[in-house]
N, C-alpha and C positions, 0 to 999 in steps of 0.2 A: 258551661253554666255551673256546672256542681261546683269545678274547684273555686270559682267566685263565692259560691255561698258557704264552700266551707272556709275560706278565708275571712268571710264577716263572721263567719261565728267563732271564729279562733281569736277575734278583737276585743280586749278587754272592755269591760262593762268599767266606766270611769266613775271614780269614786266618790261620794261626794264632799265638799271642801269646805269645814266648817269656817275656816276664816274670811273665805270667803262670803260664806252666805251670811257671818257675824258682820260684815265688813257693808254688804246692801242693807241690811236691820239698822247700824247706825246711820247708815245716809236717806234711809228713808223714816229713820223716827227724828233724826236733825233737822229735814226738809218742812218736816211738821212742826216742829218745833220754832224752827225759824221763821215761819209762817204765821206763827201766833195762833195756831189750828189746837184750839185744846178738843176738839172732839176726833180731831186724827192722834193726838198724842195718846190721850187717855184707851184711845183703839189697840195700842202696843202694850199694856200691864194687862197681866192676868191677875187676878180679883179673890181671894181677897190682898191687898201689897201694905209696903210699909215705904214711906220714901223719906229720906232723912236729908238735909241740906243745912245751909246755915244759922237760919231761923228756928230747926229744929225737925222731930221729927214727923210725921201723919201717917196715920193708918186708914185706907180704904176698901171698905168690902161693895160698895155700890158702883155703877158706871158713873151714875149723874153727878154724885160725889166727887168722884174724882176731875173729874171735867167741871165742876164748878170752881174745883182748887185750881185745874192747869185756867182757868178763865181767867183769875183774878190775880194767880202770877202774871197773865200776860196783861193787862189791865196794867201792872205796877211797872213792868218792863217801859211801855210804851208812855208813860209820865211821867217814868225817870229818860226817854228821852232817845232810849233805845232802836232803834231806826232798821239795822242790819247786822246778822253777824255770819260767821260763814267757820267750818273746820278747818283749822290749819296741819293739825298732825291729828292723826288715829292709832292708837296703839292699840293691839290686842292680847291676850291671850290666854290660851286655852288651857283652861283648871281639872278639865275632864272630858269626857267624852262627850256630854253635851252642857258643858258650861263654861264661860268666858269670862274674863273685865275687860272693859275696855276703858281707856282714858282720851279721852280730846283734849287737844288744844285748841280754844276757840275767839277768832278775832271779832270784836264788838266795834259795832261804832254807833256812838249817840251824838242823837243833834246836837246836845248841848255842852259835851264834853270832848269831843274831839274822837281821833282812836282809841281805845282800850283794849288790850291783849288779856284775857284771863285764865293766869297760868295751872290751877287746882284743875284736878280730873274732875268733869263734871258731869261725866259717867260712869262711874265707878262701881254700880249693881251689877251681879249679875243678869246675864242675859242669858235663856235659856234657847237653844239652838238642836234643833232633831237631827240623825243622821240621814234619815227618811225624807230630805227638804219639805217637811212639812210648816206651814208660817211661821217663823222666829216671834217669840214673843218677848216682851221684857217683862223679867218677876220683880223689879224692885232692887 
């Protein structure tokens, strides 16, 4: 019995793996995303943020704030006809000890236009990721 337990305790304690836990943060803020879930999406920024896209930029220091804006992007999505879109590629990486970009490449398809591939990173914030696996949040 002893040398059994001293052989678990001579076993490295495994490390944790930021890419990897950046890696679950984008497929479960996509998931919501894809969902048209603005109260899941708006669940992953930490408060106060700033989000910049093509239309420009916004600043949110509220929940309900923000979630009003991810509502009415997704409002726009869904009447421009937007139907499904899904991750093609994920690229990561790591700027520091707990900070990342990551870029997707994300396939759309709308009822009314056919497929669309759109090739711009459309993650391109920082994402802030603990050693501690404590919840990955997005800053913006």
């Amino acid at each position: 019995m002893r040398a059994s337990a001293r052989a678990r305790a001579s076993q490295p304690v495994p490390k944790p793996d930021p890419t990897a836990d950046l890696q679950c943060l984008f497929k479960a803020y996509d998931a919501a995303w894809f969902d048209f879930d603005a109260d899941a999406v708006a669940g992953f920024y930490d408060l106060p943020c700033l989000l910049s896209s093509l239309g420009g930029n916004a600043s949110f220091t509220a929940r309900g704030e923000l979630r009003a804006a991810m509502a009415r992007l997704f409002t726009h999505y869904r009447q421009r006809g937007l139907v499904s879109a899904s991750i093609v590629d994920l690229k990561l990486r790591i700027l520091a000890g707990d900070f990342a970009r990551g870029a997707a490449l994300v396939a759309q398809q709308c009822a009314r236009h056919g497929d669309h591939g759109l090739c711009q990173p459309l993650y391109a914030a920082p994402r802030r990721q603990t050693l501690a696996h404590r919840p990955c949040r997005v800053v913006g």
